[in-house]
N, C-alpha and C positions, 0 to 999 in steps of 0.2 A: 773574349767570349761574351755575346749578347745576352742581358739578362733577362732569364724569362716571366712576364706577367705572375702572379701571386695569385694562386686560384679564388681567394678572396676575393682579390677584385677583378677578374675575368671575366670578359662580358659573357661568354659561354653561363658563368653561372650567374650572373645577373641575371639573363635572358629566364635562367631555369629558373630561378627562385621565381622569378616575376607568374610565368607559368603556371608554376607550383601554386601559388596564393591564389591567381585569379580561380585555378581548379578547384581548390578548396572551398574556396567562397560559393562560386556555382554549386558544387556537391553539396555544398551545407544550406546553401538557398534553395535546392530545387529537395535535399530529404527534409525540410522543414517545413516548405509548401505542403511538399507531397504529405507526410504526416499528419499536418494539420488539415489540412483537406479530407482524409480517409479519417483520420481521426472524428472530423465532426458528422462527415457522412455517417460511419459507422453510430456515433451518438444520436442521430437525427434517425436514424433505421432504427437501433434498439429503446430509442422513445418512443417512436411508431409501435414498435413490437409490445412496448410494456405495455402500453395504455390499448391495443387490441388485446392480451393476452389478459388486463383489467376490464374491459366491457364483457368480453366472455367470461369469466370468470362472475361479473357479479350478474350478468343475466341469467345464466345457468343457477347461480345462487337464489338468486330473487322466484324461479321456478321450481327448486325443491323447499323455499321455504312458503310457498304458497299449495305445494301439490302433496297428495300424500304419497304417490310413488311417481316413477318415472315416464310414466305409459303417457304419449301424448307429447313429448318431449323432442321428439324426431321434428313437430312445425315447428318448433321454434329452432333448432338447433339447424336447419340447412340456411333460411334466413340470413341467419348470423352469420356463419361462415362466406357467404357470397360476398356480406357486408366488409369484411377486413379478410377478404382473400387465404385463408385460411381452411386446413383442415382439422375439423373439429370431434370430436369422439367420445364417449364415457363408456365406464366397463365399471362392473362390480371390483369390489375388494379382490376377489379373485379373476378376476382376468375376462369374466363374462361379459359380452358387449351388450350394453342398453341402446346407446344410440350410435351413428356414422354418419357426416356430411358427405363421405363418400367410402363407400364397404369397398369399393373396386377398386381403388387406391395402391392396395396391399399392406405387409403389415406395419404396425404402430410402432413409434418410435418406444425403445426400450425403456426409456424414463420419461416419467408421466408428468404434468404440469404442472398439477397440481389435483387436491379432493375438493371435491362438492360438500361439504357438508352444512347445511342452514344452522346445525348447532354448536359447530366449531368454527367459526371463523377466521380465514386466514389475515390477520392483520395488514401485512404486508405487499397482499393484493389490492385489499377492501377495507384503506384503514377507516371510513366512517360508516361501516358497515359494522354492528356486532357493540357492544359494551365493553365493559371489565367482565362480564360472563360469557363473551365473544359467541351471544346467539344473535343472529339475523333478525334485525327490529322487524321485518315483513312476516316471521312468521309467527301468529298472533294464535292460533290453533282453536280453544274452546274458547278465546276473547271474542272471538269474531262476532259483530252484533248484527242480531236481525233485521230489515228494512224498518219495523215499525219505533225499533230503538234509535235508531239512526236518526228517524223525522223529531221523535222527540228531543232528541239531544243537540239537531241543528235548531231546531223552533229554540233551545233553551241559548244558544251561541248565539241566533239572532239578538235573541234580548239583550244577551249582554255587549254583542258591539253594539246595538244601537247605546244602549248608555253609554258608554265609553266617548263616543261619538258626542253623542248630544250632550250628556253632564259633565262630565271629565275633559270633554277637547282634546279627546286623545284619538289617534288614526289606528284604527283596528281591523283586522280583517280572520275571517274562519279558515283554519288547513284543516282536512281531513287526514287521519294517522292510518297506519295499517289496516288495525281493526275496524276502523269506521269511527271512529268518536270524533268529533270535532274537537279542533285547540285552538282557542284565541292567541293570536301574535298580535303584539303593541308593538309600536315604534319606541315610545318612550315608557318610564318606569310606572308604577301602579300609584293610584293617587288611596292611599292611606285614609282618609278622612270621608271618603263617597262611598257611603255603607251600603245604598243601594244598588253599586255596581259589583262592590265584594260579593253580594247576597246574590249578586242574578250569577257570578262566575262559580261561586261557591256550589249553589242548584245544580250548575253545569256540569260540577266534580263529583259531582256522586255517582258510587257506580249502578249500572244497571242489573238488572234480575240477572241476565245471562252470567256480568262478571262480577255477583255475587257471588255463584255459585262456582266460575273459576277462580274465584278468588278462596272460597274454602276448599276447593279439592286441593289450592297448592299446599294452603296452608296446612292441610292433615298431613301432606307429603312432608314439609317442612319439619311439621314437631316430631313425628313419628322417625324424621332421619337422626332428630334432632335427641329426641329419647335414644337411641340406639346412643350416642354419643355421649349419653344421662346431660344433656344439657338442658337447662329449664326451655319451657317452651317459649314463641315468640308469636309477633301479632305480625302479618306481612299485607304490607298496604297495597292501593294500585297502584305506586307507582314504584313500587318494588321494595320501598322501605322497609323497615321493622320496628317493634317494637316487643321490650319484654311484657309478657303477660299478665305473670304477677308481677306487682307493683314494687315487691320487695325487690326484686333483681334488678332495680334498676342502677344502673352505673354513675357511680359516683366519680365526681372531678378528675382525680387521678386513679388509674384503671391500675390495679393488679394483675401479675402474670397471670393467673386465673380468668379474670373478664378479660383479657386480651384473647388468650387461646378460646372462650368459650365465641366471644365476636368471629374471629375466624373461622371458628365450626360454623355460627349462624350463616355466613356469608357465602360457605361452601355447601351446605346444605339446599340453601334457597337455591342457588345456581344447577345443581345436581336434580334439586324436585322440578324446576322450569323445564329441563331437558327431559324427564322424565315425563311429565305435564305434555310438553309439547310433540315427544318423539312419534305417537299414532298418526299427527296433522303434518309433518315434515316428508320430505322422501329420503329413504334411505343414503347413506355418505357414499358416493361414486368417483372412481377416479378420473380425472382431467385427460387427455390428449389432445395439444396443437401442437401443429405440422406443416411445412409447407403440401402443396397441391400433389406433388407426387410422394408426398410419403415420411419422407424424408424431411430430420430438424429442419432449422433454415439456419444456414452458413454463417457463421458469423469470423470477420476478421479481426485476429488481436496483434498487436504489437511482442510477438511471443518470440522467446530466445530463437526461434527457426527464422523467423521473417526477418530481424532484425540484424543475424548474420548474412541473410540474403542481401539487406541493404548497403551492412558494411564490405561484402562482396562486390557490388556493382558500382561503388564511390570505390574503392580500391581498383578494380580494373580504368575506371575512364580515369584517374589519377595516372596509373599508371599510363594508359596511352598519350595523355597530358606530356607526359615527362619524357617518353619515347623519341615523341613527334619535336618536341624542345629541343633537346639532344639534338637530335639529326637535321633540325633548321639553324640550331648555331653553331653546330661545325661545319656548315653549309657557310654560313654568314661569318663565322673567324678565321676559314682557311684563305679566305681575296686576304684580310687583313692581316696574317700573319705572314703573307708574302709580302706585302705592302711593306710591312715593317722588316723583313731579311732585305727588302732591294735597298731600303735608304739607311739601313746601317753599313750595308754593302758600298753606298755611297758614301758614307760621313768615312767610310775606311779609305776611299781614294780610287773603287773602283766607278770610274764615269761612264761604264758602259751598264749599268746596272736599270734592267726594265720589268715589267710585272706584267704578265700576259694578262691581256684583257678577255674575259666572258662577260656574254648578256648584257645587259641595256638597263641595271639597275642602278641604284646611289653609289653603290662600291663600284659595280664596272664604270662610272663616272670618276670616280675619286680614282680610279687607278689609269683611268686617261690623263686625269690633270696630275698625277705624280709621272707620268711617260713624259707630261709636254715639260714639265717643270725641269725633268730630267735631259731633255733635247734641250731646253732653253740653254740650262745651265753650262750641259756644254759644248756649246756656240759660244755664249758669253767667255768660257775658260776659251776658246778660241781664240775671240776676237781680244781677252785682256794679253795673252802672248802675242799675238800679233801685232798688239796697241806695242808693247813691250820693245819689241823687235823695231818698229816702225820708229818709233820714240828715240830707240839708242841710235840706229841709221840715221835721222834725222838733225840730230844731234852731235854725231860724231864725224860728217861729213863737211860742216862751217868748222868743227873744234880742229880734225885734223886740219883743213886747211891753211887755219889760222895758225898752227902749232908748225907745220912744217913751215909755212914762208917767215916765221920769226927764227925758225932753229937757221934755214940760210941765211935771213942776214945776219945772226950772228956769226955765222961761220963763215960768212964773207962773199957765200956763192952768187947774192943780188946785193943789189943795192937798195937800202933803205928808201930810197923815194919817193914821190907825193902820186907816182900810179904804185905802187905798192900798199902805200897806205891807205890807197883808194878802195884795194881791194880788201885788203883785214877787212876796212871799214865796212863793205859788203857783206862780206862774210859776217860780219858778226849784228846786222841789223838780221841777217836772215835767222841768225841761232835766236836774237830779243825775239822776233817774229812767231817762231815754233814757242816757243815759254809765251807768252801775250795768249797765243792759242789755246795753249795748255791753261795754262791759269783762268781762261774765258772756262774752257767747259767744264773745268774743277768747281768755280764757283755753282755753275747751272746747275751740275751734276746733283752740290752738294744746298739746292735755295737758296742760295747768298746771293746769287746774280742781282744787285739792285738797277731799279730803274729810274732815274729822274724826269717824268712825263712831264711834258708841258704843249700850248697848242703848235703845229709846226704847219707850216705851207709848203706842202709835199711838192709842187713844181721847182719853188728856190733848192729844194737840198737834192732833187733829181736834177739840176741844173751844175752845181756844184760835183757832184761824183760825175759827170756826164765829162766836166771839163779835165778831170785827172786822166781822161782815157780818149786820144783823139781818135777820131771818127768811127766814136758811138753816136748814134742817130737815139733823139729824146723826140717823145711825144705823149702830151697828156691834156686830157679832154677835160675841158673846165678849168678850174682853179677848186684842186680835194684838200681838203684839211683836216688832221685827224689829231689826235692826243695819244702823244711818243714822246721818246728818249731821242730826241732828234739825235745822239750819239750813235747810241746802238743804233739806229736807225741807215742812219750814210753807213756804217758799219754792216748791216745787211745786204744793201743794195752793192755797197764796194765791191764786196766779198763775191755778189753771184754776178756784177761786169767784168770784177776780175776774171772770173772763173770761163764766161763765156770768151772772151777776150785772148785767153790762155789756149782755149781748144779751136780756136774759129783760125785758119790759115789765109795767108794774104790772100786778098779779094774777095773775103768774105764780109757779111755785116751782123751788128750787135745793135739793137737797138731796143730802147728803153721805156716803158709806156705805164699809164695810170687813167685809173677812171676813177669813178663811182658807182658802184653796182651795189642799189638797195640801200643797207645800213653799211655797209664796208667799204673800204679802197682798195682796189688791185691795182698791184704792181706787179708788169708782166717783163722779165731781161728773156731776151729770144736773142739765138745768133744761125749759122747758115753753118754751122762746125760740123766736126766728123761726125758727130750724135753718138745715143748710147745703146746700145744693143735691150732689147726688151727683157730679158736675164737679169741686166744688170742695171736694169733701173731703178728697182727696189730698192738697192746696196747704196746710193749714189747719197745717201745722208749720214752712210757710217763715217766712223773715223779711220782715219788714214786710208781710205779708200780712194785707187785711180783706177781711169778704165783701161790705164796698160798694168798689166801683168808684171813688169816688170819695177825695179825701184831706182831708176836711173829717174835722175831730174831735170831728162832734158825739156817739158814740160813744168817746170819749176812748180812751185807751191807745194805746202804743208803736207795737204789730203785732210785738214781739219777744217777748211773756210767754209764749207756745205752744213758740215755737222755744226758747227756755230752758227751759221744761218737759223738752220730747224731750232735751236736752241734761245735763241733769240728772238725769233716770230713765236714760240709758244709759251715766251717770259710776256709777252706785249697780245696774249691771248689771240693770234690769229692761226695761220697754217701756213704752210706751204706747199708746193706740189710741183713733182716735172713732168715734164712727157718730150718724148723726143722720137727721131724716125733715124736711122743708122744713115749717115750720108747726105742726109738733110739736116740737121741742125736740133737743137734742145729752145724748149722753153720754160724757164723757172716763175711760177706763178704766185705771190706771196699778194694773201687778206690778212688785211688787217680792222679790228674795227671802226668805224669811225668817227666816233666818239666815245667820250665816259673815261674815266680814271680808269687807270692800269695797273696793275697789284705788283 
């Protein structure tokens, strides 16, 4: 019983594994592209999106903390919207619309964006918008200075970059703040020791009449929060500082829970009176809507348990048709092969009729041509080693019985021993040496042993010589050829095929013997005028024990091996041989050989 392949190692699942991995990798290559690609799209959209839903945000900002209501709001608010492709919207706390980039849109997305408000600040939109009291630095309210404050306060900023400039050698330049006051910016740090330039910045820092007088309304706001709190009063500067009033309260080194918690009131107080201060000059806190153009949020794609089983969904099916399509290509591809392998176990069992039908015109329908011809070869070959077999005992057992009978009469007294008796053994048994010499010639060839002794030879003297063992062969050779042989095996070739012409040519016929030089080679042509051989069986005419009668009577005498040692011989000394012949006209055996170089 044949043993069957181990799914292990099956090419069936080689093929699939192999399959399987390239799918994987592809699947895992193209959801990692794919991801990454959406991924940073998606990142690259809602950067787009923050940083529109941040200009909006702080321009709307920058307009309620300069306006004191919303009226007027509508120019600015289509502008912007055109600007970052957006729909833009504000509605009171309660739901009241103030302004629309577009009313005919229809309605507002359910959740709002965000609030407008100049006194709350959303950090997170506008982080450098707003303080630690997260009010809008634009909205300056009863800071705001008049044109004529303004000239004085730049005339007093001029003075001081010019010193900076000229005494100090420092690069100064004026920004204008909210309010209008001018603020010197230096590149490098304040020169300590140039009294006249502290003095002109100093002039600069003083406040004006107008935020004098905002400076005491906060301040009343401030103590008066600050009394409800019974906390002493404080001194609040312009730049938002404080200080305690009375001298007494002032805070020593390390702060008791007391001055901690009364700091904290001071801190929320000031913050609470600024909003207070400021909230007549602000516009009321409105809420946010952005929207895409029709109405509706704008879409956004996440990596969300839905999408992601969608993903592992569509790598699971092309896997599977990966695996499908595998499948049904290599039992396509191991069904030639599994026949392949039942015909030559069917052979190694003794069946020699055993063939594998051929499909298609691919590598297996190839391979199972050369396992048909291997299979035709082989048996021919089993043919011709029984009939070698058969030919070998007949050959063999026709000088042995001969010899065996005329010794058994004279012993028995039926001939006489005699010198034509002895003549004939003597026959008899050079022809059996004859058949073994044969034998033993194509065992060596068969097996590369045949050696050669090359040396240079003068191919006229040795067609001269075989010419004279066989009277009237006719010799003819053009020039004087000389080549590098075995001059042994050589007479041994030629012998072999005058014998053989010499054997089939009938009285009045001729064999004659010829040589040239054609290019690099010698040809030597035996021709005779014999029965010839039929076109069939010209082919055959170099096998062993092969005659062109049918029959194995030796009235034609010879082996049927001198041909086959011919060919064997001519391709030990690297040349060819060849016949051709016409049925009734005669044969001619044609043997090149090189002519010159060593011979292997």
């Amino acid at each position: 019983m044949p043993r069957e392949v181990p799914l292990r190692r099956s090419l069936l699942l080689r093929l699939l594994a192999l399959a399987v991995l390239v799918a994987l990798a592809s699947i895992a290559a193209t959801a990692w592209l794919a991801v990454r690609t959406t991924t940073g799209a998606i990142r690259q959209e809602q950067g787009q999106t923050i940083a529109d839903d941040a200009r909006i945000y702080d321009t709307l900002l920058g307009y309620a903390a300069t306006h004191p209501d919303w009226t007027g709001v509508q120019d600015t608010l289509r502008p912007l919207a055109r600007r970052v492709g957006r729909r833009v919207a504000l509605t009171t706390g309660s739901g009241t619309p103030i302004a629309d980039s577009a009313p005919s849109a229809g309605q507002l997305p359910a959740k709002p964006s965000a609030t407008i408000d100049a006194l709350s600040v959303d950090a997170t939109l506008s982080p450098e918008s707003g303080g630690a009291d997260r009010i809008d630095p634009r909205a300056v309210g009863p800071y705001l200075l008049p044109p004529d404050e303004r000239a004085a306060l730049r005339a007093r900023a001029d003075v001081a970059v010019t010193c900076l400039r000229g005494r100090g050698k420092i690069e100064a330049s004026v920004v204008d703040t909210p309010s209008g006051r001018p603020r010197i910016e230096t590149e490098g740090p304040n020169q300590p020791d140039d009294i006249i330039c502290l003095d002109a910045r100093a002039d600069l820092a003083a406040p004006t009449a107008t935020e004098t007088k905002a400076l005491g309304q906060l301040n009343a706001l401030v103590n008066t929060c600050l009394a409800r709190r019974q906390v002493p009063a404080v001194r609040v500067a312009q730049d938002q500082t404080w200080t305690w009033r009375d001298s007494a309260a002032v805070a020593s080194p390390g702060l008791s829970r007391k001055e901690q918690e009364d700091n904290r009131a001071v801190n929320a107080c000031i913050g609470g009176s600024r909003r207070e201060q400021l909230l007549p000059f602000v516009a009321p806190a409105a809420t946010l809507f952005v929207a895409d153009p029709g109405g509706r949020p704008s879409a956004k794609f996440d990596l969300s348990p839905a999408n992601r089983a969608r993903i592992v969904l569509v790598a699971g099916l092309v896997l599977l048709v990966t695996v499908v399509v595998t499948v049904l290509a290599g039992i396509r591809l191991t069904r030639p092969l599994h026949a392949l392998t039942a015909a030559a176990q069917r052979m190694r069992d003794g069946d020699g009729a055993a063939r594998v039908r051929v499909t298609g015109r691919d590598e297996i329908a190839r391979l199972a041509e050369a396992f048909n011809d291997m299979a035709e070869r082989r048996t021919r070959l089993e043919q011709l080693r029984r009939a070698m077999v058969g030919d070998v005992a007949h050959e063999m057992r026709t000088p042995v019985s001969n010899i065996r009978g005329w010794l058994e009469a004279a012993e028995d007294g039926v001939v006489v021993a005699d010198r034509r008796l002895l003549g004939s053994l003597l026959e008899e048994a050079i022809l059996l040496q004859h058949v073994i010499d044969d034998l033993q010639d194509l065992a060596q060839a068969d097996a590369g042993a045949l050696r050669l002794h090359a040396e240079h030879v003068y191919l006229a003297d040795l067609l001269a010589q075989v010419a004279a063992t066989h009277p009237g062969v006719l010799l003819r050779v053009d020039g004087d050829p000389e080549l590098f042989a075995d001059p042994v095996r050589l007479r041994q070739i030629v012998g072999n095929l005058v014998a053989n012409a010499v054997r089939h040519t009938p009285p009045g016929g001729s064999v004659t013997v010829s040589a040239q030089v054609a290019g690099s080679e010698v040809v030597i042509a035996v021709a005779d005028t014999g029965t010839g051989i039929s076109a069939e069986d010209l082919p055959r005419v170099f096998e062993r024990f092969w005659r062109a009668e049918k029959s194995r009577s030796r009235r034609s005498g010879g082996s049927g091996l001198g041909l086959a040692i011919v060919r064997k011989l001519v391709e030990a000394h690297g040349g060819t041989v060849t016949a051709t012949s016409v049925v009734g006209q005669g044969s001619t055996f044609t043997v090149r050989l090189p002519g010159q170089g060593p011979v292997s």
